[in-house]
VEXTOR-842898 format. One record per residue (C-alpha): x, y, z. Coordinates in steps of 0.5 Angstrom, whole numbers, plus 2048, in hexadecimal, padded with zeros to 3 digits. Example, Ala and Ser with C-alpha at 12.3 -4.5 7.8 and 13.67 -1.06 7.14 Angstrom:
8197F7810 81B7FE80E 
END
This chain:
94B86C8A7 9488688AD 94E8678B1 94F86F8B1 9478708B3 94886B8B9 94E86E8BC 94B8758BC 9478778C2 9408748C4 93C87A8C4 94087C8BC 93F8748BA 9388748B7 93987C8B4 93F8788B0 93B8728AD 9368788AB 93B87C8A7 93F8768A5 9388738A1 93787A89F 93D87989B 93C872899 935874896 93987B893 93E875890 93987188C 935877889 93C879887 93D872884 936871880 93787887D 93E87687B 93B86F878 93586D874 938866876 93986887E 93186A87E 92F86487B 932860880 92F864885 928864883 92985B881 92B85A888 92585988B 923853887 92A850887 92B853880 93185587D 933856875 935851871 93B85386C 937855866 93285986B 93A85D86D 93C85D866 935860864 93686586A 93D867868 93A869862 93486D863 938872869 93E872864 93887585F 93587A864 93B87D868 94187B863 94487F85F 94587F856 942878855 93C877852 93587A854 931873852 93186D854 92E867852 92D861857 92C85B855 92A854859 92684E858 91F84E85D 92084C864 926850865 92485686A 92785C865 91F85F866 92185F86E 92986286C 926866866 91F869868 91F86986F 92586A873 92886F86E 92487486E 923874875 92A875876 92C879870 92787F873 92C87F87A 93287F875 92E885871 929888875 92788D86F 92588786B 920885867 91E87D866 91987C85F 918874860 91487085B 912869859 90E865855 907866858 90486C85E 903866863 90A863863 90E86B863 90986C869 90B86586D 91286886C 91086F86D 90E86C874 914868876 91986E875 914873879 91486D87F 91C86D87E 91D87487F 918876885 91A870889 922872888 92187A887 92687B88D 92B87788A 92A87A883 92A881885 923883882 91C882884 91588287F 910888880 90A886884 90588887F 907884879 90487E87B 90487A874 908873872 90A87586C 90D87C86D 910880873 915886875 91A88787A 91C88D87F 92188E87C 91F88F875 91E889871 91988586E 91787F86B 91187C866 910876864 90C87485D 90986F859 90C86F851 90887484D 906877854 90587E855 90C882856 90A889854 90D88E858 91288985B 91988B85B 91E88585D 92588585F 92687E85F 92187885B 92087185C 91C86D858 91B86785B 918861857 915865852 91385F84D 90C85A851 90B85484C 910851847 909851842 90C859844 913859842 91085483C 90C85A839 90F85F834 90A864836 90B86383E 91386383D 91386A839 90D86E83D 91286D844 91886F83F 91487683E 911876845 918876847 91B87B843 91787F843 91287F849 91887D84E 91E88084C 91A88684A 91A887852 922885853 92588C856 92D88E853 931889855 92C883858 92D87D859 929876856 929870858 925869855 924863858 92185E854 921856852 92385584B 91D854846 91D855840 92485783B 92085E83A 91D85F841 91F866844 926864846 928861840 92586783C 92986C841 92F869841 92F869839 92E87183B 93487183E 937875845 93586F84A 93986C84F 93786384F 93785F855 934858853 935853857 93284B854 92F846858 935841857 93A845856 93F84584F 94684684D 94884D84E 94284E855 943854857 94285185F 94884C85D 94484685E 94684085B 94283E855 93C83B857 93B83D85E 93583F860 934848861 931846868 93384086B 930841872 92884286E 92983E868 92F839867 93183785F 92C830860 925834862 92883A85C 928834857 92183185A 91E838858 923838851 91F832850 918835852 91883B84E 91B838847 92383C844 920841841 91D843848 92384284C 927844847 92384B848 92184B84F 926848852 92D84A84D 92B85084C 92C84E844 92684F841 92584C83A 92184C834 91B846834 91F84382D 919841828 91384582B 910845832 90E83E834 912837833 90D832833 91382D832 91382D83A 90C82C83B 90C82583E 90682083A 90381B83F 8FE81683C 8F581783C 8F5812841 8F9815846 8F681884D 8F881D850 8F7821856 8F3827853 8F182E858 8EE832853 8EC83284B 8EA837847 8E8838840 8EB83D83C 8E8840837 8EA845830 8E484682C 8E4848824 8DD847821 8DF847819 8DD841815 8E283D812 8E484180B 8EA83D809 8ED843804 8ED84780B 8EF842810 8EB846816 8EC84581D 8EB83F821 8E683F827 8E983B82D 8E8839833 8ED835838 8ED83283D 8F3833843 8F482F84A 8F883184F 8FB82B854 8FC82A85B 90482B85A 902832857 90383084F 8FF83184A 8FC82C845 8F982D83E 8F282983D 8EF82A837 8EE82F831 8E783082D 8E8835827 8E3837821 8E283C81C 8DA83D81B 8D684381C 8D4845823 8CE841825 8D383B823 8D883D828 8D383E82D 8D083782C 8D783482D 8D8838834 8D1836836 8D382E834 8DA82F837 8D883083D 8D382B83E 8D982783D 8DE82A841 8D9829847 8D782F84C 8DD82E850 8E1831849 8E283A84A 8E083C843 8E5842842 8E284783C 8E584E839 8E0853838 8E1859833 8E285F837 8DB864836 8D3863838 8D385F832 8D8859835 8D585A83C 8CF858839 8D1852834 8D584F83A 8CE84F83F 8C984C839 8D0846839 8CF846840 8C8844840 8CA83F83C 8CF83C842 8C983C847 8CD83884C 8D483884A 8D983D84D 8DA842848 8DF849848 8DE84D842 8E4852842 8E785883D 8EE85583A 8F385A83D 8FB85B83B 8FF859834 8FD852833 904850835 90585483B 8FF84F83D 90284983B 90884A83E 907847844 904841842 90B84183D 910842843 90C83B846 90D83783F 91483A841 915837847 911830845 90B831849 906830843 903829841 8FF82783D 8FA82183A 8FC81D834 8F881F82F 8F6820828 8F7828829 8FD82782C 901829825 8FD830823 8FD83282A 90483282A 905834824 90283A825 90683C82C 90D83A829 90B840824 908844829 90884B828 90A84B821 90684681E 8FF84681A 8FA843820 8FA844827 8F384282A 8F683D82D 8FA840831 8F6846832 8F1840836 8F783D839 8FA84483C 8F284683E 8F183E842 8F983F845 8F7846848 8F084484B 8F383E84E 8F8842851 8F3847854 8EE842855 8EC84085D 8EE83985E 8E8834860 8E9832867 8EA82B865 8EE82885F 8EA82385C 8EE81D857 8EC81C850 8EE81884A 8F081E845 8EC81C83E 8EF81E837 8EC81E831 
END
C-alpha cells in the first residue's frame, strides 16, 4: 500500500494515507472482535506485555463458552497464584465479550466487595480507554467502579459473595476467587454458606441459556469447585504449577506453567515455603485432606531454651476456663501461651502456663504471668460476648496497668481460627522451646479438632492471629527465649 499512495499525485497522497489508516484502524476493530486473544494482544502492547500459552489456552476457552456453539455453558479454571488468570478471566473478558454481544449482561463476583470493586475499575478503565475499537462507549451518568452500562444496552455490576444481587439479571457470571483465607476453605460452615449463596442467590439471576465461569485456586477437597464439579455439567481446565503426565499445554513434566515469571527452582523454593499439603493445593490444583486432624506438630522444629533468636513481637495468648479441678469431671484448662515472631517472619512457641481453679486463681495467674513476661509482652484475652464480658475484661484490664492488653470476642468455628496458624506448622514455620509442656501441647494438636481438650490450641490460634494483625516495633530487639 505505501508504493501505491507514493505514486499517486501530490495533492491525492495524504487523502490516501488518511484512507488507508482509516481502514488499517477498520481491520484491527475487526480482528479484536473476531478474537479475545487479538484483543488482549492489543490491549498489553503498551507495556511489552504478551500472552503467555496458559494465558491463549485460558483465552481459546472463555471465547469457546461464550460465542461456541453446543459445548458446555460452564467452566472452570484453575491455576496457581501469580498466574494472571484474574487480568485473562475478569478483566479483559468482560470488556470484550460486551463488543461481541452488545446486549449482554456481566454479574461478577468475588470473595469480598473491595476486591470486585478493583476488578470493577480495571474493566471500566479497559473498555473507556479502548471503546472506539471495542465498538461501544459507557453512559456518562454511571460513573461507579463497580457497575456501568453501555450505549448499546449491556451492562455490567460487580459484588461481594453474599452481596446484594436482588433484581439483577445476568447473561454471563464470573466469579473470581471466591474463597479469602485458607482458615475459610477449612471451616465447614464457611464452605457450605458459599455453596448455598451460590446456588441460590447467584444462579438464581442466571437468564435461559447463561454462561458460568469460575476461576479460582484450589483450597480445599470440598471447596465450590470440588462441590460443583461433583455436580456435574462443567467444563475443567486446570493447569499445575509443575506440570504432570497427560498436562493439557503438553509441558514436559516438571516444567514450570510460566517459565518467564516463575521458573521450576523458585516454584520449588515456594513448595518448600508453604509446605505439601499447601502446594499441593495452591499450586497443584489437588486439594487433600489434612491426614490425622488439622496440625502436624511433627513438622514443628524444637530448638533449645538457650537459644537466641531475633524476636519482633511476642504475644501471649490466652483461653480461659475458671472451674476448679473436679477429677470425675475433667473440666477445661485456663491457658496462656506465649508466641513470638521472627525477624525472618516464623513464628516461635515460648511458653505455656495452664490451671484448673476457680476465677480469682485464674485472674491471679494472668497478673503473675505478666509480671514475668515483662511490659514488653502484648497480653491477648477473649471477652465473652454481651455487657457482662466487656465488664469482666475492663476490671482484668485494671489489673494489667501497664501492659499492652487487647481484649477481643472470639469469632468463627474454632477450626476456622486455627487454620491459619496450621497452614504454618504445615509449611514448617513454627518453632518451639524445648520444655516440659512440649508433649500435652502436641498431643492436643494432633487430635485437634476431634479430641477431648483444645485450650491450648484455642491460645495458640488467638496468639497467632494478634501477631499477625499486631503493628511491628520500629526496631527488633535480640532476646534469649526462656523455657520452663
Amino acid at each position: 500500500m505505501p508504493n501505491l499512495i507514493s505514486s499517486l499525485p501530490a495533492e491525492r497522497q495524504n487523502e490516501a494515507t488518511r484512507l488507508d489508516e482509516a481502514e488499517a484502524e477498520l481491520q484491527v476493530r475487526r480482528l479484536i472482535r473476531r478474537s479475545l486473544r487479538n484483543w488482549a494482544t492489543e490491549v498489553l502492547a503498551s507495556s511489552e506485555m504478551k500472552p503467555a500459552a496458559h494465558h491463549v489456552y485460558m483465552m481459546r476457552k472463555l471465547q469457546g463458552l461464550l460465542v461456541g456453539r453446543g459445548g458446555p455453558r460452564r467452566l472452570m479454571v484453575h491455576m496457581p497464584p501469580g498466574a494472571a488468570k484474574s487480568t485473562y478471566g475478569s478483566v479483559l473478558f468482560p470488556a470484550w465479550a460486551l463488543a461481541v454481544r452488545p446486549k449482554l449482561n456481566v454479574v461478577l463476583a468475588c470473595h469480598t466487595a473491595s476486591l470486585a470493586e478493583h476488578l470493577g475499575r480495571a474493566v471500566r478503565h479497559v473498555a473507556t480507554e479502548h471503546a472506539a475499537r471495542l465498538g461501544y462507549s459507557l453512559r456518562a451518568d454511571e460513573r461507579s467502579a463497580q457497575r456501568f452500562s453501555t450505549d448499546l444496552g449491556g451492562s455490567f455490576f460487580a459484588t461481594g459473595v453474599h452481596g446484594p444481587l436482588t433484581g439483577r439479571r445476568a447473561d454471563l457470571v464470573i466469579v473470581d476467587d471466591p474463597v479469602k483465607s485458607s482458615a475459610e476453605a477449612e471451616s465447614q460452615s464457611a464452605r457450605d454458606a458459599l455453596y448455598e449463596w451460590f446456588r441460590v442467590d447467584l444462579l438464581t439471576r442466571l437468564r435461559p441459556g447463561g454462561r458460568v465461569v469460575l476461576i479460582m485456586t484450589r483450597w480445599h477437597p470440598d471447596d465450590l469447585a470440588g462441590r460443583l464439579a461433583a455436580d456435574g455439567g462443567w467444563e475443567v481446565l486446570s493447569l499445575p504449577a509443575l506440570a504432570e503426565a497427560g498436562d493439557p499445554l503438553g509441558r514436559q513434566v516438571g516444567t514450570a506453567l510460566w517459565p518467564g515469571w516463575e521458573d521450576r527452582a523458585a516454584l520449588e523454593r515456594v513448595r518448600a515455603a508453604v509446605g505439601e499439603r499447601a502446594w499441593a493445593a495452591l499450586y497443584q490444583q489437588s486439594p487433600r485432606v489434612r491426614e490425622g486432624g488439622m496440625f502436624e506438630p511433627g513438622k514443628i522444629q524444637v530448638i533449645a531454651p538457650e537459644t537466641v533468636l531475633p524476636l519482633r513481637e511476642t504475644v501471649r495468648g490466652w483461653d480461659l476456663a475458671a472451674t476448679a479441678d473436679r477429677s470425675s469431671a475433667n473440666p477445661d484448662w485456663t491457658v496462656g501461651l506465649r508466641l513470638g515472631r521472627l525477624e525472618d517472619g516464623r513464628f516461635v512457641i515460648l511458653d505455656v502456663v495452664r490451671m484448673r481453679d476457680g476465677p480469682a486463681a485464674v485472674e491471679n495467674l494472668i497478673v503473675e504471668t505478666a509480671a514475668r513476661d515483662g511490659a514488653g509482652v502484648q497480653i491477648s484475652l477473649p471477652q465473652d460476648p454481651g455487657q457482662a464480658g466487656k465488664y469482666q475484661a475492663q476490671l482484668l484490664a485494671r489489673r494489667l496497668a501497664g501492659y499492652r492488653v487487647h481484649a477481643s470476642v472470639e469469632s468463627g468455628s474454632k477450626e476456622q481460627r486455627a487454620g491459619p496458624v496450621a497452614t504454618q506448622m504445615d509449611a514448617g514455620n513454627i518453632l518451639m522451646v524445648r520444655a516440659g509442656w512440649n508433649q500435652a501441647l502436641c498431643d492436643e494438636m494432633r487430635d485437634f479438632p476431634n479430641g477431648g481438650k483444645d485450650d491450648q490450641v484455642d491460645a495458640l490460634s488467638r496468639a497467632f492471629m494478634s501477631l499477625v494483625e499486631a503493628v511491628p516495633p520500629a526496631r527488633v530487639i535480640r532476646v534469649p527465649l526462656m523455657g520452663r
